[in-house]
N, C-alpha and C positions, 0 to 999 in steps of 0.2 A: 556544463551549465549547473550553476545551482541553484541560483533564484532569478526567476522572473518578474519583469514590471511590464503590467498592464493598463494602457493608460484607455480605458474603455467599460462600460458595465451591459446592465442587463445581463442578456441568458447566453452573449457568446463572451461576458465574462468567466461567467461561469462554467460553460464550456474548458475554457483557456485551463483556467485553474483545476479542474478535474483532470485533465489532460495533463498537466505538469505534476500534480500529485502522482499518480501515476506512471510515472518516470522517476519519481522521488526527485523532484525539482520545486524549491519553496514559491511561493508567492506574494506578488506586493500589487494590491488591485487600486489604483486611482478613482473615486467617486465622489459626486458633491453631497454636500451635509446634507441636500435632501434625501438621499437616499443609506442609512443609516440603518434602516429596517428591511434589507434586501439579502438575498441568498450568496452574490457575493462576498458582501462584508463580513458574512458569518463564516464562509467557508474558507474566506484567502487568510493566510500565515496573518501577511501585513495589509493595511488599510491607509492609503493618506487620503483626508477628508479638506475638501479645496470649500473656501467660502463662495454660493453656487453664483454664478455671474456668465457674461457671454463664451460662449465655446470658443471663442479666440484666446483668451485669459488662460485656457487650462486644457483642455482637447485638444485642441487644433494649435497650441502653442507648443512647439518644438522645445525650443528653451528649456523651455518649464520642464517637459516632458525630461530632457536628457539629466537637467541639474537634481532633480527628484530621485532617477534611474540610481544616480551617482551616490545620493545622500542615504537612500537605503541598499545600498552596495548591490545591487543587481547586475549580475553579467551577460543579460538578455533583455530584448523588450518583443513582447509579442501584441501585436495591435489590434487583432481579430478583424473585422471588419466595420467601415466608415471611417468617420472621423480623418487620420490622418493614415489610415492603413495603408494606403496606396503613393502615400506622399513619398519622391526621393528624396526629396531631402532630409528626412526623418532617417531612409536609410546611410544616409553618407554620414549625418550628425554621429550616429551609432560607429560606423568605422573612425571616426576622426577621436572617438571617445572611448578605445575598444571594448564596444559592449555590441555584444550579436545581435543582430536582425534576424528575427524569427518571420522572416518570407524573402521574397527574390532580391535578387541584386538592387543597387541604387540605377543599373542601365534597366536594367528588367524594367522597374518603375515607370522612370522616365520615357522610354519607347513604350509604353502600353497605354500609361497612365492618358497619356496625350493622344485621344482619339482620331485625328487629323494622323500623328505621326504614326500611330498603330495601322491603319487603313493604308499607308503609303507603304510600309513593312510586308502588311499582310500581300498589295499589289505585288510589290518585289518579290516575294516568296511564290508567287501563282496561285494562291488562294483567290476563288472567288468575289467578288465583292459586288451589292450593289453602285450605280451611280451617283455620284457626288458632286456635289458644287462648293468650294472651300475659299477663305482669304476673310476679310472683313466685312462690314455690312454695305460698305459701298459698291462692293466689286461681288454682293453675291443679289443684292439690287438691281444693278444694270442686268443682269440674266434673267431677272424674274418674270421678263414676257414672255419667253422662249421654254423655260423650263416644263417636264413634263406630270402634271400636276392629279392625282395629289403627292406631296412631296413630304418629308420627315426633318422637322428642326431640331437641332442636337447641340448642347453645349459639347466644348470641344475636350473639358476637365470633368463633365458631368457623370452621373451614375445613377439607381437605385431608380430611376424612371425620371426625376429630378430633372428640370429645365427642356422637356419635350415638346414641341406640337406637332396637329400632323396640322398642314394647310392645303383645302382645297382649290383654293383660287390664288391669282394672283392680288388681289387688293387683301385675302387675311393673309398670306406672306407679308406685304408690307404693312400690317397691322402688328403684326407679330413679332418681329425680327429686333427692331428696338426694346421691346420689353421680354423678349425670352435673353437679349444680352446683357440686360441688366442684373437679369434675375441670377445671368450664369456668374456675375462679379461678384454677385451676394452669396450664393451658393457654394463656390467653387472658386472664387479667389482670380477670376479667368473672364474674360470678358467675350470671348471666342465662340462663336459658334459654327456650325457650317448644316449645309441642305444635303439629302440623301432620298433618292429615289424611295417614294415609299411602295413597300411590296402590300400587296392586299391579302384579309385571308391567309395569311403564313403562320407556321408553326416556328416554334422560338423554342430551338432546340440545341442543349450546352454539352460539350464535351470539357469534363474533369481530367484534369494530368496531374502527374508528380517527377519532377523530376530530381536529380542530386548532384553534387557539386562536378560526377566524374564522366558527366555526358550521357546517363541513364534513363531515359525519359521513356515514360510508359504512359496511357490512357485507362481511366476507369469506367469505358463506356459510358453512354449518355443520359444527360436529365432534358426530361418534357415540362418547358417551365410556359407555355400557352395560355393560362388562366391567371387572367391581369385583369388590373381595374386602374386607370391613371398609368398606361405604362409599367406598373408595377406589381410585381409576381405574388400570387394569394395562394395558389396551389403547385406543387412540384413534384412529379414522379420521376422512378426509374425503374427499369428503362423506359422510351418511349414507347408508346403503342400503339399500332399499327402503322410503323415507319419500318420501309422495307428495308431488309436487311444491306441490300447495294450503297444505300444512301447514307446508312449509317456510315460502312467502312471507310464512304471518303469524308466524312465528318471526321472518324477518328485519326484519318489520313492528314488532314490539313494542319489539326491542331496538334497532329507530334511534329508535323513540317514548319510549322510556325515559331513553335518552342526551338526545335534545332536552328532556326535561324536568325534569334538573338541568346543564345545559348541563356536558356531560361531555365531558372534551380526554383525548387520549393512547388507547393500547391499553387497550380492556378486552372483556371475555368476558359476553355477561349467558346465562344458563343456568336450562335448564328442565326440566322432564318433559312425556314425551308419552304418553298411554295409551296402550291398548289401540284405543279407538274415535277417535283421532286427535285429541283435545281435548288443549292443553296449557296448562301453569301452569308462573307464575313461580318459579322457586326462589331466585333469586343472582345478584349481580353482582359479578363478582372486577375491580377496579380495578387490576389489574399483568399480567403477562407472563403467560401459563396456563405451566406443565407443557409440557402440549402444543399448543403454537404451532406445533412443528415442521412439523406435516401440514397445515395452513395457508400456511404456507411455500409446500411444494411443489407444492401444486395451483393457486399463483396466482404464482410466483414474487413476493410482495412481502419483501421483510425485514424482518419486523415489531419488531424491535430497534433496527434502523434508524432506524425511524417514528417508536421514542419519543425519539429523541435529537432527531431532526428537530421532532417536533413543540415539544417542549422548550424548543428555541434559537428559535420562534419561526415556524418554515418552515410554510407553506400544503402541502394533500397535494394531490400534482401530476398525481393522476385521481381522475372521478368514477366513478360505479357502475356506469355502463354499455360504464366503460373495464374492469372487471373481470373475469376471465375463468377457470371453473374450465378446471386438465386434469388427464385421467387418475384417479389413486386414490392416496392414501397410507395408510400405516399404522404408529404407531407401539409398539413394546414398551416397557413400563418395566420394567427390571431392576434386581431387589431381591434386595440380601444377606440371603433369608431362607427357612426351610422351608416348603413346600408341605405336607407331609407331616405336618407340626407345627404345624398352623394356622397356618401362615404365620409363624410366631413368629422375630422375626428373626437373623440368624446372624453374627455381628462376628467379626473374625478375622482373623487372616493369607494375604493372596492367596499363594498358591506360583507359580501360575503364568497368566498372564495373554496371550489370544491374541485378537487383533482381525481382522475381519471385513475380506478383501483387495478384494473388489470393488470397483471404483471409485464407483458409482452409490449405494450405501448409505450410510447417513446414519450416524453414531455419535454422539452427545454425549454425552461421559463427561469426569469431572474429572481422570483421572490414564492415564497411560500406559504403565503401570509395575505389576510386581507392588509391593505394601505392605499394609499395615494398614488396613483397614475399621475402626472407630472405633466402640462403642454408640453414644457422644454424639450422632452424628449422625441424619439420614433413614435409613431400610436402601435408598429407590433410590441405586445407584451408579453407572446408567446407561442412555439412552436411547435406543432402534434405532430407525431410521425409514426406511422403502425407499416408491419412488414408480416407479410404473409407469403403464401406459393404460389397465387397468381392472383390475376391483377382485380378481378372480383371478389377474391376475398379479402382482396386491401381495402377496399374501396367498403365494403358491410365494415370492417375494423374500425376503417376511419369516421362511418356515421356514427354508429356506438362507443366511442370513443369523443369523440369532438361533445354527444350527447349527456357526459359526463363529467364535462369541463363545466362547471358552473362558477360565472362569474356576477356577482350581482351587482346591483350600484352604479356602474359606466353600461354603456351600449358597445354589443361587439360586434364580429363580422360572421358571430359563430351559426345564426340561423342562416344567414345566406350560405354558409360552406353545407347545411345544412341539405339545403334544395338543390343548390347545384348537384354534392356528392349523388344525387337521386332522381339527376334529366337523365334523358335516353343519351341526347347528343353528349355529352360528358360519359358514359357506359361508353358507349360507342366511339369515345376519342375522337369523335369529329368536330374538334376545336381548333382553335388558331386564336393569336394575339389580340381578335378585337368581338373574342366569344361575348364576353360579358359585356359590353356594350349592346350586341346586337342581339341578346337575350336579356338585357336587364328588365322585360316588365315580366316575364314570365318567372324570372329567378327573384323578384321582389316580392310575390305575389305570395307571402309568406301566410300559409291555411292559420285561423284564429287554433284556439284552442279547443280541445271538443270539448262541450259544457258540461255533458252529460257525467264521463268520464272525471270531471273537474269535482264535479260534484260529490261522487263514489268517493275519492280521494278525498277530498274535504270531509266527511262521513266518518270513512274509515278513520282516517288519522285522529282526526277530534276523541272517538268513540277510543280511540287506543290510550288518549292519555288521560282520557277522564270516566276512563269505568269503572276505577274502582272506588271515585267520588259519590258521593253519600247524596248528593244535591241530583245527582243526576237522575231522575225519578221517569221524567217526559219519555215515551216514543221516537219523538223526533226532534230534529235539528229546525229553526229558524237558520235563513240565510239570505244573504242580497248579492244579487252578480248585477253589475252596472242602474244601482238602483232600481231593480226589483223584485223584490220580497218572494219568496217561496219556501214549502218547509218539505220535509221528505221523513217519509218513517221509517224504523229501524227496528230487527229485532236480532239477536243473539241467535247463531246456528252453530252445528258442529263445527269446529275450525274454521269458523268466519262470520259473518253478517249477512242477513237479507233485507234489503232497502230499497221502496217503493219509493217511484220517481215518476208523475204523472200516470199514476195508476200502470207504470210497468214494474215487475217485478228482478231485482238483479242482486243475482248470488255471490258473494265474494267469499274468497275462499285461501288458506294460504295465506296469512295475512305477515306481512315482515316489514315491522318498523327497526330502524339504526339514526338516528340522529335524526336529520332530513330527510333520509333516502324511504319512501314507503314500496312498496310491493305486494301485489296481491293477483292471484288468477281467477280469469272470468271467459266463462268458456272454452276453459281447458288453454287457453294465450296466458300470459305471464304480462304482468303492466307494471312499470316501474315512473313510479313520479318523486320529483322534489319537494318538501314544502317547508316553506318558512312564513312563522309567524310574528305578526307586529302588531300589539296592542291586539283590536279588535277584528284585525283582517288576515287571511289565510292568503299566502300566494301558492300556486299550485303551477310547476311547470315540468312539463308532458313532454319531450321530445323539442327539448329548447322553444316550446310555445306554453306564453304565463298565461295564468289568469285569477283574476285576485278574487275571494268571497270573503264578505263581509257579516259573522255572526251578530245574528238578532236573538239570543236568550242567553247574553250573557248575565249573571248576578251580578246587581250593584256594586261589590266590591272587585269586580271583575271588568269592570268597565272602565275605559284610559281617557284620561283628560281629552277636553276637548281641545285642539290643535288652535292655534290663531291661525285664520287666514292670511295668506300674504299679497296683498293688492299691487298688483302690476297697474303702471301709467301705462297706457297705448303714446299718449305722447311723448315720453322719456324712450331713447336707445339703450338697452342697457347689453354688455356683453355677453355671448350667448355661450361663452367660455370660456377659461384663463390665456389668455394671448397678448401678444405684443402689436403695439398698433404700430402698423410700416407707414400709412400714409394717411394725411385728413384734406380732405379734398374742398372742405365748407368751413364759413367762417360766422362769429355769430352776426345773425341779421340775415343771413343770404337768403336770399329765393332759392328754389328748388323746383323742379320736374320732376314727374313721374320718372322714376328709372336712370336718374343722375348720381354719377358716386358720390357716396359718403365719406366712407372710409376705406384701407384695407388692411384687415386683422389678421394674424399670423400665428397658428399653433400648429406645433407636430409638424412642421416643415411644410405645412398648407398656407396657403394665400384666399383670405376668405373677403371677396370683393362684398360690401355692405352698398346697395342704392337704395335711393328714397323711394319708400311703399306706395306716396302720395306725392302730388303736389304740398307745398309748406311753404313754410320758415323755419331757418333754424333760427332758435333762441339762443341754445347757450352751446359752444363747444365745451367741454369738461376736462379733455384729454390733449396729447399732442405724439407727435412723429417719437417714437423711442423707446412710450412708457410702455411698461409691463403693467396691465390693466387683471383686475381680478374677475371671477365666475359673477353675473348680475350686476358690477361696477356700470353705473349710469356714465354714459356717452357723450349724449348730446341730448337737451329738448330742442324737439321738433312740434312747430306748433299746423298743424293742416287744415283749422276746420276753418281756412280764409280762403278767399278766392285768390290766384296769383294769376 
């Protein structure tokens, strides 16, 4: 192999290409002209730049993919994960073209790829499995008086949590069933779906294999991938913890039984559920990279990127099982450009400011290094923390301190909720399962403000640091406003620090250490480390991923920043609450409306964001239609409500 084509970006581009460097194997990284300003495009050999349009055009387009391969002479295509990584067709195009497939076989694919046909494998094999109901939507209808409910709906090509519900009764099954198989044709190319006993309470726990061309297939012990939101994974360890040792061995048991029985080469994941009473079932075999390989990695030092190039080119794996070795604990975050607070509903936008995590020992894989533009089109993860320690409590202090040094400004992340979770008891205590954060979201939302007090010292210090050795500076104290209202605080110069009265208390800061943003300073023998950045007349100040913004009151005349225009929002005008693609318009102009009647429904980050009417109305004007790409604040619709209907 000498050069690779990757037709995939973000951070397991980037991945890919670090990986082949490393090998001394060149690169050609596929990406759209929007992304230009990203870690891949600096770091691969080659770069082809597609004009950006639907992911069927250029991603998802095999063609494309293979005539590309060919035009920049590559004798590999590594796909990393999504997209078309799992597609066999993509692998057979490559044998028909001879250019390597850097993962499993084109049968490998095809037998895994198709959920239905994997489940009927995994049966044949004696694998475990929950119950099933499979065929069309007719024929899984007629059962649904009978069936034992609640139950789990699945496209049959789906993945990444994508095309899920669970249904508690039988009238949302048949509410359901037409519109998750629409979703799976949009999605996944597959109109298929099928129902699967849903387990309650279970732990979703993966076993990693690697196998190679000569019948070699080993396991790298297992990942605890339990902490989901929408089906889909936010936190991933290894190994699991407190999963007894018995339970593991026939997890690892199944999944080298499964691989020997479609003679399966290359990195793949097969994955399960474990109850309550420690029985587990098959759920899935992902035939590419996981996500989270990361935590794998580091508890065995292998390079699982590596392995698939190696395996690929033909190389035998150069230990067997007994040569394998866990240490210590990993754990990784995935960081998503999206609100917690807002059902997670994703947030695209412009980075202002972007600040990465100094320690040496922490793991970061992210696509860009740079503040820019978060994109809807894309995934909302835009990045993945992973810290490795000796056990599993001091993974877990790594990853707060660590996650609390990822500062990303401008979009909304998921970093304070990784935040409070990392710091429940039941998360310490690994007593989670698949629908933790569901049944904990008002506790893990419940995101503490900021301490004001603290806010304030920072604000203090930092000012005092960059303007003491100004001439104007004469005053005692500081004016300030936090959420409009005015207070001032005095200050005086001490040995290695400040003393600053704060409603008549007095607080010693001491130690004081500004870098850029980052301040530091000790108070009461504790160490406090805060962010801050300034804009025009306001200080933001954030503490342990909690902001909080103060507004100086003595600045000089020439110090003071134009006044801003207001920008006046209609209550009667829709306007987009984010850059997305409108899938459906459900009102036409003139209609009547109800309270709680859809509108529209808008699509960013591979979310379905249903819009109903606030009020009773009229719609006056629709704006938009079924297809468009709609911009951030792009007016909707007027909606007229103050009539009676």
């Amino acid at each position: 192999m000498r050069k690779v084509f990757i037709p995939n970006r973000g951070e397991i581009a980037v991945r890919i290409i670090r990986a082949a460097h490393q090998l001394g194997i060149k690169t050609v990284v596929l990406l759209s002209e929007l992304e230009k300003d990203c870690l891949a495009a600096s770091l691969s050999d080659e770069v082809h730049y597609f004009k950006h349009g639907p992911f069927k055009d250029n991603y998802l387009n095999i063609p494309f993919v293979i005539d590309l391969a060919k035009q920049y002479e590559a004798d590999c295509i590594h796909p990393g994960y999504g997209f078309i990584s799992e597609n066999s067709e993509l692998a057979e195009a490559c044998d028909n073209s001879s250019i390597s497939f850097v993962g499993p076989s084109a049968d490998n694919l095809l037998h895994m790829g198709d959920k239905q046909m994997a489940r009927s494998i995994a049966r044949s094999a004696g694998v475990a499995l929950t119950q099933s109901w499979e065929g069309n939507i007719q024929s899984i209808l007629s059962e649904a008086e009978t069936l034992p409910y609640p139950v789990l709906v699945k496209a049959a090509m789906g993945g990444g949590g994508k095309g899920m519900q669970i249904c508690y009764t039988k009238d949302e099954l048949l509410h359901q069933l037409p519109i998750l198989s629409t979703q799976a044709k949009r999605y996944f190319g597959d109109e298929r779906i099928y129902v699967e006993q849903y387990i309650e309470e279970a732990r979703h726990i993966e076993v990693q294999v690697l196998a190679d061309n000569d019948g070699n297939t080993v396991h790298l012990f297992e990942r605890e991938c339990s902490v989901q939101r929408r089906f889909q994974k936010i936190i991933e360890e290894a190994p699991a913890y407190n999963l007894d040792n018995a339970v593991k061995e026939k997890l690892y048991k199944d999944a080298i039984r499964l691989c020997n029985t479609i003679d399966y080469r290359s990195a793949g994941t097969v994955e399960f559920l474990v109850d309550k009473n420690g029985q587990h079932y098959f759920l899935e075999m992902n035939t590419r990279i996981q996500v989270e390989h990361c935590v794998t990695e580091e508890i065995t030092n292998i390079d699982l990127v590596q392995w698939q190039f190696k395996i690929a080119r033909g190389e035998k794996l150069s230990f067997k099982q007994e040569d394998i070795f866990q240490r210590g604990h990993a754990i990784e975050l995935r960081i998503c450009a999206e609100d917690p607070l807002n059902n997670f509903q994703p947030d695209p936008g412009w980075i202002k400011t972007l600040l990465l995590p100094q320690e040496e020992d922490v793991r970061l894989e992210i696509g860009f290094d740079k503040a820019l533009e978060i994109h809807s089109q894309f995934d909302p993860m835009i990045a993945k923390l992973i810290v490795h320690a000796d056990n599993r409590d001091q993974a877990i202090h790594k990853a707060i301190t660590a996650n609390r040094q990822l500062i990303v400004r401008g979009i909304k992340t998921n970093a304070a909720f990784h935040d409070t979770l990392l710091q429940t008891e039941v998360f310490k205590e690994a007593v989670i399962h698949t629908r933790f954060c569901e049944d904990k979201h008002v506790e893990l939302l419940q995101y503490k403000a900021a301490d004001t007090v603290f806010a304030v010292l920072a604000y203090i210090v930092f000012r005092y640091q960059r303007i003491k050795n100004q001439f104007w500076r004469q005053l005692p104290f500081f004016e300030y406003s936090i959420d409009g209202q005015s207070n001032s605080a005095e200050f005086k110069a001490i040995q290695n620090g400040l003393e600053i009265t704060l409603d008549n208390e007095v607080y010693g800061v001491i130690n004081i250490h500004t870098d850029d943003h980052l301040l530091q300073f000790e108070f009461n023998n504790k160490v406090f480390e805060f962010y801050c950045f300034e804009e025009n007349d306001k200080l933001e100040i954030i503490h342990q991923l909690k902001s909080c913004t103060i507004k100086a009151l003595d600045w000089l005349p020439e110090y003071k920043p134009a006044k801003l225009n207001e920008q006046v929002s209609d209550s009667n005008n829709y306007s987009a609450p984010i850059p997305s693609q409108v899938m459906k318009v459900h009102v036409k102009d003139g209609q009547k409306v109800k309270k709680g009647d859809p509108l529209l429904v808008l699509e960013a980050m591979k979310t379905e964001n249903h819009i109903k009417a606030w009020k009773d109305g009229i719609i006056e004007k629709v704006y938009i239609s079924a297809g468009e790409q709609v911009k951030l604040n792009q007016a909707l619709l007027a909606y007229q409500t103050n009539i009676n209907t």
